[in-house]
N, C-alpha and C positions, 0 to 999 in steps of 0.2 A: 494335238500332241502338247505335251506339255515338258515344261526342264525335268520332273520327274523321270518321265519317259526315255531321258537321254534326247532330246531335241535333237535336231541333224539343223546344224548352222549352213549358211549360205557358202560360206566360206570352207568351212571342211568339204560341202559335197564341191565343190569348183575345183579345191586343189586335187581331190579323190579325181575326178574326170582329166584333167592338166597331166598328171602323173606320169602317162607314158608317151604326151604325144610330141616329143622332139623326132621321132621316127614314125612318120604316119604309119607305115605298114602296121606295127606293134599297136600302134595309139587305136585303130580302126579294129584290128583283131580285139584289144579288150575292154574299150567302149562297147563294140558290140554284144561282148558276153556282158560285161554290165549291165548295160542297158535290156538285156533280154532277160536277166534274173531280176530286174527292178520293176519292168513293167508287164503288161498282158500282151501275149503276142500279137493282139492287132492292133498295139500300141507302138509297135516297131518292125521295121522290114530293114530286111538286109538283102542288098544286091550285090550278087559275086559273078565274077569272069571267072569263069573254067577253060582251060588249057587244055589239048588233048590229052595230057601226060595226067593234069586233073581226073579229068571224066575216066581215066583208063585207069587207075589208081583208085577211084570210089574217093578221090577228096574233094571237097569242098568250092574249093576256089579261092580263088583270091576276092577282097572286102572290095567293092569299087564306090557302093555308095550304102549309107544308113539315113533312113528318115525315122525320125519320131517325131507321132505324133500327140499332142498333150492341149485338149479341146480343143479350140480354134488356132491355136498355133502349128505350127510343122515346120519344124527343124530337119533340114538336110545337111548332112558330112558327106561329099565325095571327094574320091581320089584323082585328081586330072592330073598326068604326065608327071607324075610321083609327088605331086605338094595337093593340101587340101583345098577343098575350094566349101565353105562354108555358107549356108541360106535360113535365113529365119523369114518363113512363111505365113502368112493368114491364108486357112482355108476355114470353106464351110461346105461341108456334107460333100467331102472331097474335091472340090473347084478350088485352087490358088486364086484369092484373090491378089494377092499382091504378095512380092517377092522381093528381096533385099540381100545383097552378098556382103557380109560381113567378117571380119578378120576374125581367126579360129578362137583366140583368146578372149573375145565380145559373143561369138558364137557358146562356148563353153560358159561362158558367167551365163547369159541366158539359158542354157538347158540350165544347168545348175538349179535357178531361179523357177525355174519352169518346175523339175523333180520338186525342189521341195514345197511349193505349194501342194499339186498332187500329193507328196508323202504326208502334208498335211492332213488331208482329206481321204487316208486310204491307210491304213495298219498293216496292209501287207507289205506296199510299196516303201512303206515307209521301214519297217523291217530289213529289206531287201538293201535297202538305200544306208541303212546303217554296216550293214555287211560290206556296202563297196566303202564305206571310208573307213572300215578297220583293216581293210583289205583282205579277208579273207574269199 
């Protein structure tokens, strides 16, 4: 990418992610859409708790955890007893090798960091990733 391109800075995509998460529930609902229009779907999983009133309703559930992952890294967001609990992972060919819990804010600057290398390396993501910081 280039400054032509409209580059996607480090810092517009951290605040773009930051933006809603003083309420995890909100912050986990649109990180997840985020993050599902920015990358390929076996780039991100989302895991949800359904309630019976859910499953009897045909919704979704509630967000409890999101991994993405972005090569040898894997980044976790879940929801423990309503605050997040945040992991930035090394895996390889799906094994954790090693695991790290880190504060949401150290969390977010590293995906941030993470997207936009990939955006770097990918026109689509990189696309997609301009969308989440105009906010449309």
């Amino acid at each position: 990418m280039t400054e032509y391109d409209d580059a996607l800075s480090l810092d517009m995509v951290t605040a773009a992610l930051r933006a809603d998460s003083a309420d995890v529930a909100v912050y986990a609902k649109v990180l997840t859409q985020s993050l599902s229009d920015a990358l390929p779907p076996d780039f991100v999983t989302v895991e949800r708790k359904q309630s019976m009133g859910d499953r009897m309703r045909g919704r979704a559930g509630e967000v409890t955890r999101i991994i993405v992952r972005l090569g040898d890294q894997q980044m976790t967001l879940s929801v423990q007893n309503g605050r997040p609990v945040a992991e930035i992972c090394r895996a390889v060919r799906g094994v954790v090798l090693s695991r790290q819990t880190v504060p949401l804010s150290e969390w977010t600057t590293a995906l941030a960091s993470a997207l936009v290398t990939h955006a770097e390396q990918n026109a689509q993501a990189a696309q997609a990733l301009r969308k989440l910081v105009a906010g449309s």
